[in-house]
Each structure stands twice: as C-alpha cells, then as structure tokens.
C-alpha positions as CSV (number, residue, x, y, z in Angstrom):
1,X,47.8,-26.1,27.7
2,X,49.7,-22.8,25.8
3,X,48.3,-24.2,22.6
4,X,44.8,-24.9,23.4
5,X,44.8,-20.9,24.9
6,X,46.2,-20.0,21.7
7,X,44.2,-21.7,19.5
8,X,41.1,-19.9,21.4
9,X,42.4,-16.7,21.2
10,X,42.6,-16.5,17.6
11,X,38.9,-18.3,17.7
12,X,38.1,-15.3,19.8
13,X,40.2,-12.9,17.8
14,X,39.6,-13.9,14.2
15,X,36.8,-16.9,14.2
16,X,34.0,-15.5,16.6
17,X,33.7,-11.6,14.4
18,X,34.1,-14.2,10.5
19,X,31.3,-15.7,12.1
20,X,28.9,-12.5,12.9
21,X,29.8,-11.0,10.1
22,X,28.9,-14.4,8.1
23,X,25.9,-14.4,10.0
24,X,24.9,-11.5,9.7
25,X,25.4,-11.4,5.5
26,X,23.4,-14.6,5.7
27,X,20.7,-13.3,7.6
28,X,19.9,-10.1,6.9
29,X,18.1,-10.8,3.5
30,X,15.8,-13.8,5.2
31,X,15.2,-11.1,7.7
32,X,14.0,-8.3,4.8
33,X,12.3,-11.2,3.2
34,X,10.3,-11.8,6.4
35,X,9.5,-8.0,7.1
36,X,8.4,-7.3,3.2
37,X,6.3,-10.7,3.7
38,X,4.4,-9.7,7.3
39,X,2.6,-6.4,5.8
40,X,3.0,-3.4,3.5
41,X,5.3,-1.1,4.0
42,X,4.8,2.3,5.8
43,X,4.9,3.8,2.1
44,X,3.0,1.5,0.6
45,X,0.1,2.0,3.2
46,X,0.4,5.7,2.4
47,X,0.0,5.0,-1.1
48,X,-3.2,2.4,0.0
49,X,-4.7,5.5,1.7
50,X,-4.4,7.6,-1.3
51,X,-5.6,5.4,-3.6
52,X,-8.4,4.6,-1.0
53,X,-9.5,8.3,-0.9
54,X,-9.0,8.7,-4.9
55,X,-11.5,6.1,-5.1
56,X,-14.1,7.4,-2.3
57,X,-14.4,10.6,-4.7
58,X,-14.3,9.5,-7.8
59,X,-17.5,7.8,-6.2
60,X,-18.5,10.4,-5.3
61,X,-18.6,12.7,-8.2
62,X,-20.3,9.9,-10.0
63,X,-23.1,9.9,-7.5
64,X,-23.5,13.7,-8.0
65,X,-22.8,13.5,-11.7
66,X,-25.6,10.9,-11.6
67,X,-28.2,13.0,-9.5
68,X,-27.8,15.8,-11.9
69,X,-28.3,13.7,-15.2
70,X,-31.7,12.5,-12.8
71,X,-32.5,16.0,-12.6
72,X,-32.1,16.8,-15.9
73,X,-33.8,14.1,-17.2
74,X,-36.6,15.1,-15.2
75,X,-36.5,18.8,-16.1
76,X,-37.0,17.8,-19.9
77,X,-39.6,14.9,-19.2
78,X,-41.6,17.9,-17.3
79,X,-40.8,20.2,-20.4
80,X,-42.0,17.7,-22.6
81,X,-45.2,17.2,-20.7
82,X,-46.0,21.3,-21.2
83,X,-45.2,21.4,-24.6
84,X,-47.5,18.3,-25.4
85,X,-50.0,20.6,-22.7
86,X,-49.7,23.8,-24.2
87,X,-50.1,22.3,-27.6
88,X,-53.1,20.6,-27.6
C-alpha cells in the first residue's frame, strides 16, 4: 500500500504538470491554427476596411473625373457648333 501512494505522489508531483505542460506545447499551435483559420484577424479587418474605403473613393473620383471630361466634351462640341454657326 506505501508504494502504490508513492508512486501516485510522484504521478501527482512530477507526471500530472510533464503532462500539462506537454499538452499544452502540443496544443497551443492547433489552437492558433484554428483561430487564424475561423476569420481574419482584428488587424486584418482593419486593414479590409481601409482598403474597402480606398476603393469607395478612388470610385469615386473616377465618377467625378468622368462627369467633368462629359462636361467638357460637351462644352467644345457646343463650341464647335458656334464656330461652324458663326462662320457660315
């Protein structure tokens, strides 16, 4: 019976924290690999929503850039049509 206690205290002692730390070497990568795989990271959502309004105004600049090259091209098609006017 003395050795059986002894032999479970050193378990207890020695074996049972070899074993969590073990564990917890083991797991701890499978467990980053399993957060990085469920979503982006907080930082990397930050960087989506940049990028995401980066994009919205580039778009928008080229709409405006666009409007204006319609006006202009207007403005000289109207020009053109006064000159041809006025000269005949």
């Amino acid at each position: 019976m003395g050795e059986i206690i002894g032999m479970l205290g050193v378990f207890f002692v020695i074996g049972v924290p070899m074993l969590a730390l073990a564990t917890r070497f083991a797991l701890r990568p499978l467990v980053r690999d399993l957060i990085e795989a469920r979503g982006p990271r907080a930082q990397d959502r930050e960087t989506i929503a940049r990028l995401v309004e980066r994009v919205d105004l580039l778009e928008r600049e080229a709409a405006e850039r666009d409007e204006r090259l319609n006006q202009l091209t207007d403005a000289e098609l109207f020009r053109r049509q006064l000159e041809d006017g006025a000269g005949q």
